[in-house]
KOLGUFI-756909 format. One record per residue (C-alpha): residue in three letters; z, y, x. Coordinates in Angstrom, 3 decimals, m for minus. Last residue first. Layout:
BEGIN
ala/Z/Y/X $
...
% end
This chain:
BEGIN
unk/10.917/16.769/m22.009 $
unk/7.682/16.521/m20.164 $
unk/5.700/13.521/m20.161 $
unk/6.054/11.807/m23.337 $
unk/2.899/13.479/m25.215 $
unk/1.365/9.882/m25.034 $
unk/m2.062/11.439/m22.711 $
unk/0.984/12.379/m20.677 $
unk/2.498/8.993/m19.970 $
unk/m1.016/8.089/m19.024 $
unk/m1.458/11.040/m16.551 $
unk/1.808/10.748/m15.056 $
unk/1.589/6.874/m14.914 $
unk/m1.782/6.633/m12.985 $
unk/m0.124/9.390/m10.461 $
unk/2.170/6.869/m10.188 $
unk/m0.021/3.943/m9.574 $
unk/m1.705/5.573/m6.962 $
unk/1.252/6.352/m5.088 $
unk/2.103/2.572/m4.778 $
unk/m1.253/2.108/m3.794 $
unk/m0.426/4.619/m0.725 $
unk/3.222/2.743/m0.014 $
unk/1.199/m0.752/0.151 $
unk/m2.629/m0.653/0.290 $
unk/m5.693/1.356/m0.806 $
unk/m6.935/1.370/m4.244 $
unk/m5.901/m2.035/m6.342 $
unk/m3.604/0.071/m8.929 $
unk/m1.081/m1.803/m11.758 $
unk/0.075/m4.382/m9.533 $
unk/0.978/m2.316/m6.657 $
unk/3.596/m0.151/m8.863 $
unk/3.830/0.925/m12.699 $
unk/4.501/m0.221/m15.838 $
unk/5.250/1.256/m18.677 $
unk/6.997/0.898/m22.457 $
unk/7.550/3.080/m24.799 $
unk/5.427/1.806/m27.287 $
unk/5.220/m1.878/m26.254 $
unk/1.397/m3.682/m25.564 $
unk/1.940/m2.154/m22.167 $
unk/m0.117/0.877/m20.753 $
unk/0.056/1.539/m16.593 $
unk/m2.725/m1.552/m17.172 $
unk/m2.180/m4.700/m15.224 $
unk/m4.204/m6.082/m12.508 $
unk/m5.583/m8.981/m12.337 $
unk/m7.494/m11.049/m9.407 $
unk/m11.063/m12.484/m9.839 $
unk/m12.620/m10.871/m7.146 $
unk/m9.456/m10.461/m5.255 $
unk/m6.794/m7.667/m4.507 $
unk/m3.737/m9.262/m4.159 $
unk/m1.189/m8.323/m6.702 $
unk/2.810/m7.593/m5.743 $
unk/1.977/m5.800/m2.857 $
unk/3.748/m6.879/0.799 $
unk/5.286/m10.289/m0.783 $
unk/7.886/m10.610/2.334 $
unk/8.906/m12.843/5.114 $
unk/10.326/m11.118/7.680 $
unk/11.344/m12.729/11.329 $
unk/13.555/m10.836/14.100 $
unk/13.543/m11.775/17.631 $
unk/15.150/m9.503/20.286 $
unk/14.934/m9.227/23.770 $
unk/11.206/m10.376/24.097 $
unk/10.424/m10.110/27.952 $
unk/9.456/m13.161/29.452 $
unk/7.400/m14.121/26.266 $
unk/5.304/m10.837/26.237 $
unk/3.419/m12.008/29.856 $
unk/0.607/m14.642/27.990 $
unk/m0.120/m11.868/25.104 $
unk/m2.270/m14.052/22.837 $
unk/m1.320/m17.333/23.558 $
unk/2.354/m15.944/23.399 $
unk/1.757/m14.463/20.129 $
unk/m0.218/m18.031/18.860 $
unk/2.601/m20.086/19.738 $
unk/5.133/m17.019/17.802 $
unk/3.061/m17.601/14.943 $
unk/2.936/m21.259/15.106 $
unk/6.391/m22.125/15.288 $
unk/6.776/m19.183/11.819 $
unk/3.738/m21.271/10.221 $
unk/5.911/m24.711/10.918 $
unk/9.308/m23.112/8.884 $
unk/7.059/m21.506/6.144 $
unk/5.671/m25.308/5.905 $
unk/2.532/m25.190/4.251 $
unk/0.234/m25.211/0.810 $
unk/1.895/m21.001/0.325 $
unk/m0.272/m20.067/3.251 $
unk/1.256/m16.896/4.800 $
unk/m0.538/m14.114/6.304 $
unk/0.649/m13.129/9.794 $
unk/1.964/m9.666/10.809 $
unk/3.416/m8.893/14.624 $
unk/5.580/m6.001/15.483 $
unk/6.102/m4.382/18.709 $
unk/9.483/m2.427/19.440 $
unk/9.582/m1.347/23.548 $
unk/12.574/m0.676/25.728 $
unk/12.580/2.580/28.219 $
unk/15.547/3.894/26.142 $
unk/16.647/1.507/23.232 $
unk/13.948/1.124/20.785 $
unk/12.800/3.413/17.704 $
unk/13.937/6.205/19.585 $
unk/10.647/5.902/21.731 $
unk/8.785/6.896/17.960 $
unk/4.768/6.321/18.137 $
unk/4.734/4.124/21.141 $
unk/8.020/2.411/18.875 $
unk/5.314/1.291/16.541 $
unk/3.927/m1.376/18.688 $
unk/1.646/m2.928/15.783 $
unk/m0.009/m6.031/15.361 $
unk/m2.195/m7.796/13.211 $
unk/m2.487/m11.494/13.217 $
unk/m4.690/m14.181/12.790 $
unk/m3.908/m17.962/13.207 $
unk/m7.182/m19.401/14.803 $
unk/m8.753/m16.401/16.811 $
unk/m8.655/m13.023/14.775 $
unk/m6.004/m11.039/17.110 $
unk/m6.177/m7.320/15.600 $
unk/m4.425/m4.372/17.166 $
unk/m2.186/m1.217/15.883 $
unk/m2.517/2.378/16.606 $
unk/m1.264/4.493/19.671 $
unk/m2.087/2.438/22.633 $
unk/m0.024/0.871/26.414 $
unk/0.974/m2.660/24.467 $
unk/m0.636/m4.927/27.349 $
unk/0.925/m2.664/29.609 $
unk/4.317/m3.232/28.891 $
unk/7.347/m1.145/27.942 $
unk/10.680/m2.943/29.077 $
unk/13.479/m4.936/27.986 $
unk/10.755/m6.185/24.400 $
unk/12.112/m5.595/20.786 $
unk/9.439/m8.528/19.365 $
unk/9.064/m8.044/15.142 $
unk/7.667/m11.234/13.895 $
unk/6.294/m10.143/10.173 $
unk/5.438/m12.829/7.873 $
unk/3.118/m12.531/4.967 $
unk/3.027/m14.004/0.878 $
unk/0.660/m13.236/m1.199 $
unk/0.382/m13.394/m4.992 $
unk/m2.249/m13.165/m7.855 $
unk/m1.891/m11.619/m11.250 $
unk/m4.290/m13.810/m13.771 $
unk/m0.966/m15.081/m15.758 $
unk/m0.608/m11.439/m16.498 $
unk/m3.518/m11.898/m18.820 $
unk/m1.756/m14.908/m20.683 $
unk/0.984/m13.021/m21.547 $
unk/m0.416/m9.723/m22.822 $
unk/m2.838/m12.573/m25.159 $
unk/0.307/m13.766/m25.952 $
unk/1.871/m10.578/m27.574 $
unk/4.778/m9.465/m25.808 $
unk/7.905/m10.566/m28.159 $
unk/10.632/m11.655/m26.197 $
unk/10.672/m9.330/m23.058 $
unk/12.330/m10.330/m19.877 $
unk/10.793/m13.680/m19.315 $
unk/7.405/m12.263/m20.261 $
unk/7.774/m8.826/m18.091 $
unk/8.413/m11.347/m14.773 $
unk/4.913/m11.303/m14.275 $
unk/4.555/m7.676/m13.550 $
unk/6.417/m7.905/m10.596 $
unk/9.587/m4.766/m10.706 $
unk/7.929/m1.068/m11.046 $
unk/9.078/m1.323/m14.956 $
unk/9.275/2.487/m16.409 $
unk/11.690/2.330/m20.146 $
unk/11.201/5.288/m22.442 $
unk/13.082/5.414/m25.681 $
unk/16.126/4.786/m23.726 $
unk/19.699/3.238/m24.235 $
unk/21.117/1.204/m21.780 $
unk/23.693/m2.094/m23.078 $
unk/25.311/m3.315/m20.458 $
unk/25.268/m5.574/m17.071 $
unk/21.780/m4.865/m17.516 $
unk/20.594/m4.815/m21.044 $
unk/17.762/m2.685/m21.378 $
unk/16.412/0.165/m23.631 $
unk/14.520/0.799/m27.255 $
unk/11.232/m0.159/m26.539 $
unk/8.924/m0.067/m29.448 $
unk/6.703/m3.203/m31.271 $
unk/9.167/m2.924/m34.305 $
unk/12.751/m2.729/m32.129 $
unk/12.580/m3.621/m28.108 $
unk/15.053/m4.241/m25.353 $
unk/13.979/m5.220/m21.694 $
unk/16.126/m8.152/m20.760 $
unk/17.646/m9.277/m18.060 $
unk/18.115/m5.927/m15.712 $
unk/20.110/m6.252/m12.374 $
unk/22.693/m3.887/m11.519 $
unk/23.778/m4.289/m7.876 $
unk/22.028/m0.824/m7.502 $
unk/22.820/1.676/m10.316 $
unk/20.824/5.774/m9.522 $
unk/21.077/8.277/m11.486 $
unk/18.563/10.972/m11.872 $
unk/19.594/14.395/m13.091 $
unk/21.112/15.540/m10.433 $
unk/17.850/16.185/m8.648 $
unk/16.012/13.754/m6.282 $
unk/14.324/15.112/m3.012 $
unk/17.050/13.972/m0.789 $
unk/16.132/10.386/m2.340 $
unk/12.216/11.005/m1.622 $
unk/13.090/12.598/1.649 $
unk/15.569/9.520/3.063 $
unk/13.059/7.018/1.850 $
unk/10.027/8.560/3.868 $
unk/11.739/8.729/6.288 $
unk/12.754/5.170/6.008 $
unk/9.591/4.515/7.174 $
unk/10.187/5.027/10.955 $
unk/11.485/8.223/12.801 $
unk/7.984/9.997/12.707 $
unk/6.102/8.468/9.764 $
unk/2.751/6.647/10.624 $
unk/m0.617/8.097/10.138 $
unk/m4.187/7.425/8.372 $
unk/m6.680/10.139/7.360 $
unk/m9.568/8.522/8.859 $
unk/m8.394/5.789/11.381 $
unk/m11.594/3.707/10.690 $
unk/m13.980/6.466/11.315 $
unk/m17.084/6.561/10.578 $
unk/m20.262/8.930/11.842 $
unk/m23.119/6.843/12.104 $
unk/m22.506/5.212/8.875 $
unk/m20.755/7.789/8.024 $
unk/m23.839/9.676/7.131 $
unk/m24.311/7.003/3.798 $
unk/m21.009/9.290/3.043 $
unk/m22.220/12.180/2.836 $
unk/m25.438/11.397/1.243 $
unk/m23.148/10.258/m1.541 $
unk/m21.038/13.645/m2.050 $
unk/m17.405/11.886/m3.124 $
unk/m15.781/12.849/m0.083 $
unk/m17.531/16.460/0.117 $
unk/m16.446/17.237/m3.716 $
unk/m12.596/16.056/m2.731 $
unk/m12.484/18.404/m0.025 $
unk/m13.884/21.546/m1.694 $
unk/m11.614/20.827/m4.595 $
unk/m8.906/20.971/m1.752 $
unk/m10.377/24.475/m0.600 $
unk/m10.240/25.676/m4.032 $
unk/m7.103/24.664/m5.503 $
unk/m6.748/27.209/m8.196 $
unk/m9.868/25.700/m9.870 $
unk/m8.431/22.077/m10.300 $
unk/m5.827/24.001/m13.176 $
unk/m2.563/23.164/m11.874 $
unk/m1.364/19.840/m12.688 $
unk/m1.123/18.458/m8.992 $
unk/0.152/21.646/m7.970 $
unk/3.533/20.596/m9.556 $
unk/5.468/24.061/m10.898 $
unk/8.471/24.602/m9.075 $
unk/11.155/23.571/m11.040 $
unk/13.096/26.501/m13.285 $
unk/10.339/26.665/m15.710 $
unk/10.839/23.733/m17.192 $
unk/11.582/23.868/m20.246 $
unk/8.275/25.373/m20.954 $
unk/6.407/22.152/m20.390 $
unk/2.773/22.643/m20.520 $
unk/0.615/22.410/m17.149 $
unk/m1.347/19.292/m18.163 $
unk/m2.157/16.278/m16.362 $
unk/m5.536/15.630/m17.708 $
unk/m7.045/18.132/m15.237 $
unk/m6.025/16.085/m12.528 $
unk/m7.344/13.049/m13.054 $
unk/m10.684/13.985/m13.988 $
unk/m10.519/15.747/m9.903 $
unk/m10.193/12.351/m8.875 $
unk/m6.598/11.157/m6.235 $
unk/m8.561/10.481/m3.240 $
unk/m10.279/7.225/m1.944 $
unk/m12.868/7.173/0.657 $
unk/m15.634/4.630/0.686 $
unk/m16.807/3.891/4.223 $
unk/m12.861/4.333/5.392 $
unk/m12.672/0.606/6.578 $
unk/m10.872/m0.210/3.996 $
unk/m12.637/1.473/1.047 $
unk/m15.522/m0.670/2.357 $
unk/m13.917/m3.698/2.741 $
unk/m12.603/m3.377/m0.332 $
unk/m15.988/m2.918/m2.273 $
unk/m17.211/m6.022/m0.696 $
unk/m14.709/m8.128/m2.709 $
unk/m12.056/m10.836/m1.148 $
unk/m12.274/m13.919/m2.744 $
unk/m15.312/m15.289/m0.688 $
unk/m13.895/m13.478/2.648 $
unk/m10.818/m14.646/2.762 $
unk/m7.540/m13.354/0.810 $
unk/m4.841/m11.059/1.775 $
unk/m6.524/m8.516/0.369 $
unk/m7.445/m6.463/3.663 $
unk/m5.617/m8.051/6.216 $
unk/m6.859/m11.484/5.160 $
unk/m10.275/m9.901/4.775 $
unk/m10.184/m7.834/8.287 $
unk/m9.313/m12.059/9.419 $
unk/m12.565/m13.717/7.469 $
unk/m14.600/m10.917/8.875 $
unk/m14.010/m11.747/12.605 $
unk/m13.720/m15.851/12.005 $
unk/m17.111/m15.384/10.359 $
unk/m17.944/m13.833/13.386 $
unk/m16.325/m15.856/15.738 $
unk/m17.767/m18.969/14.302 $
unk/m21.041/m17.824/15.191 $
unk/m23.952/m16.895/11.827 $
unk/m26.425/m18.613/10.755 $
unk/m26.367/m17.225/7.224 $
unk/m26.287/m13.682/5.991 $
unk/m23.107/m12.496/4.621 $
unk/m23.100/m10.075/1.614 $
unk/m22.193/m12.977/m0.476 $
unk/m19.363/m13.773/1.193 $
unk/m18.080/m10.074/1.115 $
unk/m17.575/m11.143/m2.638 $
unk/m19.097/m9.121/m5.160 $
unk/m16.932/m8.502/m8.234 $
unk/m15.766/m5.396/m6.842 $
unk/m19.216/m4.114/m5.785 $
unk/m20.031/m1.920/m8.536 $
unk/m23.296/m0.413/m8.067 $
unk/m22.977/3.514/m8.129 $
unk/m25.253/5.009/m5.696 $
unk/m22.706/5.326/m2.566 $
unk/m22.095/1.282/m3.848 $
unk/m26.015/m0.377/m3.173 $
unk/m25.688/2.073/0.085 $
unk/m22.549/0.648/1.245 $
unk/m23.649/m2.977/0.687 $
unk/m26.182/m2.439/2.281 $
unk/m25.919/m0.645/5.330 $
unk/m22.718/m2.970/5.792 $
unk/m25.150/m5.796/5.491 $
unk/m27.923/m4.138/8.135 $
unk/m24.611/m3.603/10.543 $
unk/m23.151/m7.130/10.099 $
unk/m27.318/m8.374/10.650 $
unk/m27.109/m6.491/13.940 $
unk/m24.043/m7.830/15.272 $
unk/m24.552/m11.070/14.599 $
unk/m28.054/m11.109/16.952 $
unk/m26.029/m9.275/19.551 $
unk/m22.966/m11.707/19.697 $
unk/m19.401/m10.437/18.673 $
unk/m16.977/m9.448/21.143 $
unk/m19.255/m7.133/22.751 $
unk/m18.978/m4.433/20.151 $
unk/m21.744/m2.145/21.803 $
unk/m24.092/m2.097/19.052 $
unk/m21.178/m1.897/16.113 $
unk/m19.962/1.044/17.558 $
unk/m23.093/2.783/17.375 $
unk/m23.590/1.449/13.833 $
unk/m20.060/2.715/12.260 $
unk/m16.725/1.542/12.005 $
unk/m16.155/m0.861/15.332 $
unk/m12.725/m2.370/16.354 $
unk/m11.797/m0.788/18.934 $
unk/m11.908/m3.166/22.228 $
unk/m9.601/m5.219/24.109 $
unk/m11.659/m7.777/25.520 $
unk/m11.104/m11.751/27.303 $
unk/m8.636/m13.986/25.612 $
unk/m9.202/m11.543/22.774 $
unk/m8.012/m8.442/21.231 $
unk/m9.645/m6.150/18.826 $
unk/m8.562/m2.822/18.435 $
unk/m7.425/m0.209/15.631 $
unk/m7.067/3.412/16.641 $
unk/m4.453/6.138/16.435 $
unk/m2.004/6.448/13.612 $
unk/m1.701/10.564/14.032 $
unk/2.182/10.872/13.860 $
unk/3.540/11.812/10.145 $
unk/6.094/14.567/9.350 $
unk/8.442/14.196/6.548 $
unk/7.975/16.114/3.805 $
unk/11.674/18.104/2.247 $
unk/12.010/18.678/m1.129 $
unk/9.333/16.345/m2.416 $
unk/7.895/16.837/m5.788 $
unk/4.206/18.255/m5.576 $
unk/3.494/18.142/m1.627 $
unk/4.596/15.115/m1.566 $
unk/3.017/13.430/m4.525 $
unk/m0.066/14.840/m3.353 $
unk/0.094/13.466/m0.117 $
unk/0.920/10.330/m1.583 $
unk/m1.697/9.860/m3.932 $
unk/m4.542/10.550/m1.346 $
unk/m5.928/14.106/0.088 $
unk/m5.179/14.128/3.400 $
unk/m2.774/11.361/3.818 $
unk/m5.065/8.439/2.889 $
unk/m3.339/5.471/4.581 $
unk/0.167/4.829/5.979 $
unk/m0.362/2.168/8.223 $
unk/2.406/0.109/7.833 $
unk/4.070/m3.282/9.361 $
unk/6.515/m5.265/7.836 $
unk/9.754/m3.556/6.429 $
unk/10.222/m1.287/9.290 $
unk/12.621/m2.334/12.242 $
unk/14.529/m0.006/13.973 $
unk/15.605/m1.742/17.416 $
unk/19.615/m2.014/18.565 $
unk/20.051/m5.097/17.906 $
unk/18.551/m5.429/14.590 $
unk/18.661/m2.019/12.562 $
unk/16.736/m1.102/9.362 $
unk/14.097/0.142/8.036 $
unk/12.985/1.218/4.430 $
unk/9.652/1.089/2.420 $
unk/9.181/m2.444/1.608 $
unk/12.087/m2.015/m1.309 $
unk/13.560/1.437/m1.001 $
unk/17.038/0.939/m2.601 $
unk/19.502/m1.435/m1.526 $
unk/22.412/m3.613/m2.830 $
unk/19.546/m5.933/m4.375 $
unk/19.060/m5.409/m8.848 $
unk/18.063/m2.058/m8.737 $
unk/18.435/0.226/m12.426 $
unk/17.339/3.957/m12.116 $
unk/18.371/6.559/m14.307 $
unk/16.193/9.140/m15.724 $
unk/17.243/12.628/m17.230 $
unk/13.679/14.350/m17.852 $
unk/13.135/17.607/m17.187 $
unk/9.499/17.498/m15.412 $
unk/11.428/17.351/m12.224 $
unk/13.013/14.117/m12.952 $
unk/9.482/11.896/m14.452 $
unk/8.288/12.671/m11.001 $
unk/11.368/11.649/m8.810 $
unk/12.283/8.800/m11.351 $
unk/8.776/7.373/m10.910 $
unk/8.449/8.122/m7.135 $
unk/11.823/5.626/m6.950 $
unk/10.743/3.411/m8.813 $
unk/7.071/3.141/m7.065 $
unk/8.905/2.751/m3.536 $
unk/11.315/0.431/m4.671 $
unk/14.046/0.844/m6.847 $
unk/13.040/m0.899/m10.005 $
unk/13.991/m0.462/m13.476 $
unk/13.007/3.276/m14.104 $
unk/15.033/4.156/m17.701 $
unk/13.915/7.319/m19.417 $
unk/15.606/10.316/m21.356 $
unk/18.815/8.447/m20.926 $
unk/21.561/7.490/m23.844 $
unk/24.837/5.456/m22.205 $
unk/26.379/2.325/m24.193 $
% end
């Protein structure tokens, strides 16, 4: 049996942040993965000679989100991030941007006049009922709908739903359409901040983490933050919005980001993959370690895997804990990467399109970004469905790639290389009714963290989220610093 300061099981994205953090404020952490890999959704890998991500990201919030902090605060090395470009609509006939703000929304042919005009008095709405402090997450974007509307544009809003929350539009809350189309602007709150203490003695040798600096030694950042949350400011983006705010995609592919977070890593985290936990180890209502394939001690355990595997793992969560977690909902998607012989015009764009006509997608040629992504003159485009778990997985991969070629008529003769991905992208959906767990467990000792602990943004920047959720919890407990 080995002591640790902390135990992170997980080695995703959120694990991996965890030990990172939890490291450089002196802690000794080691980090239990059950796969042969670290990284989770954030790595890449190699089919044929094309670098394919783990489904498709936009990497949201980089100016003054979660990860950006995180970065700046604990990485080693940053890698850099391409400018994500724009998001369009494609149809049998248009390929236009999608629109953000009312001028957009008046040209957006795709759509008929009359439609687009109520869309743009509902966003006006809904945006100005939430800039002064209604809460809109348990208001469906359903119910902001007027009636007598074309099937196109419920078909429009149903799909930025599915991308959105993975959900349609009457589970899928108006407040996340909003955040998601950069109406309401996330950061990492000043209140957050100044609860993460700048305390620990021992460890003076680290560079000390802006992110618990007094908020008054960041000035221009604090400037930032007080002009996002300013709510005249942002009932102006309604003429002024931008979609693509903030957003980018990492130079040489996601597992950039992976290779700086693990070159970032001290000595003092260690790191077991083939190891998978089974149980979660407790003693009077406290956590005490894990049993892996041995006994780890650990008076602090961090569990980034699904939320809902806790009760299976841990014999004596209260049943109210149980029944809560019960609430967490799933979604599955599938990602069709294409590697194409040649570069083709249809794909000739920086940022990522939107097909909403009977099986939805969102694309993304993400070697227009990175050419050594493909083979030279070659082209990487990848294609993400939602998955309905009521059918086939077998007949909604047929229909993906029927709906690709409908969509793109010339890609067919040129796809190289075919690669399918089916993958739970966040392990909660964000949905009216959805839950999401607390950083907190019902065990001392005990915490949670990842995309089912934090429903702001998406994928690697919720992941973030939750983390900077943990450091401030974990040091409300005193159990921060070591």
């Amino acid at each position: 049996m080995e002591d640790y300061d902390i135990i992170v099981v997980g080695a995703g994205i959120s694990g991996l942040l965890s030990a990172l953090a939890l490291s450089k404020h002196g802690n000794r952490v080691l980090v239990l993965e059950k796969s042969k890999f670290v990284g989770g959704n954030c790595n890449s890998y190699m089919v044929d000679g094309f670098q394919v991500d783990t489904g498709a990201h936009a990497i949201t919030h980089l100016e003054v989100g979660p990860l950006r902090r995180l970065m700046d605060n604990y990485f080693d090395y940053v890698p850099v991030f391409e400018d994500y470009g724009n998001y369009f609509i494609r149809t049998e006939n248009h390929f236009m941007k999608v629109p953000s703000n009312v001028k957009e929304f008046v040209t957006f042919d795709i759509l008929p006049r009359k439609d687009r005009i109520v869309l743009t008095q509902a966003i006006t709405k809904a945006l100005t009922l939430s800039t002064f402090g209604t809460d809109l997450s348990r208001q469906s974007v359903y119910d902001f709908m007027p009636g007598n509307l074309s099937k196109d544009t419920y078909d429009f809003m149903d799909t930025i739903c599915h991308f959105l929350s993975g959900k349609d539009m009457k589970q899928t809350s108006a407040q996340r359409i909003l955040a998601g189309s950069s109406f309401v602007r996330d950061s990492v709150p000043e209140e957050q901040l100044e609860t993460i203490i700048r305390s620990n003695e021992k460890i003076e040798a680290e560079p000390i983490p802006k992110s618990i600096l007094p908020p008054n030694l960041h000035a221009s950042l604090q400037t930032r933050l007080n002009r996002v949350s300013n709510p005249f400011t942002s009932l102006g983006r309604l003429a002024t919005n931008r979609v693509t705010y903030s957003q980018g995609y990492p130079r040489k592919g996601l597992k950039s980001i992976l290779n700086a977070l693990l070159f970032s890593l001290p000595k003092t985290v260690e790191i077991r993959t083939d190891c998978e936990v089974k149980k979660i180890l407790t003693d009077k209502g406290k956590v005490t370690g894990v049993e892996a394939d041995e006994i780890y001690n650990a008076g602090k355990v961090i569990f980034t895997g699904f939320v809902t595997d806790l009760p299976s793992m841990i014999e004596s969560l209260p049943d109210s804990y149980v029944q809560e977690l019960k609430g967490v909902v799933h979604t599955k998607s599938l990602t069709v990467w294409t590697g194409l012989d040649t570069v083709i015009d249809d794909f000739n764009y920086i940022g990522s399109e939107i097909w909403f006509k009977d099986y939805p997608y969102w694309a993304m040629p993400i070697s227009n970004y990175d050419a050594s992504l493909a083979p030279k003159g070659k082209q990487l485009v990848g294609f993400t469905f939602i998955l309905e778990d009521e059918k086939s997985e077998d007949a909604q991969i047929k229909k993906a790639y029927e709906t690709i070629y409908q969509a793109i008529p010339d890609i067919e003769d040129h796809i190289e290389m075919k690669h399918n991905q089916i993958t739970v992208p966040e392990k909660a959906a964000v949905t009216i009714n959805g839950y999401f767990a607390d950083v907190r467990t019902p065990i001392s000792g005990l915490y949670v963290a990842g995309t089912d602990t934090d429903k702001r943004s998406m994928g690697i920047t919720r992941a973030a989220y939750s983390i900077i959720e943990l450091l401030k919890k974990m040091n409300e407990d005193n159990c921060l610093h070591r």
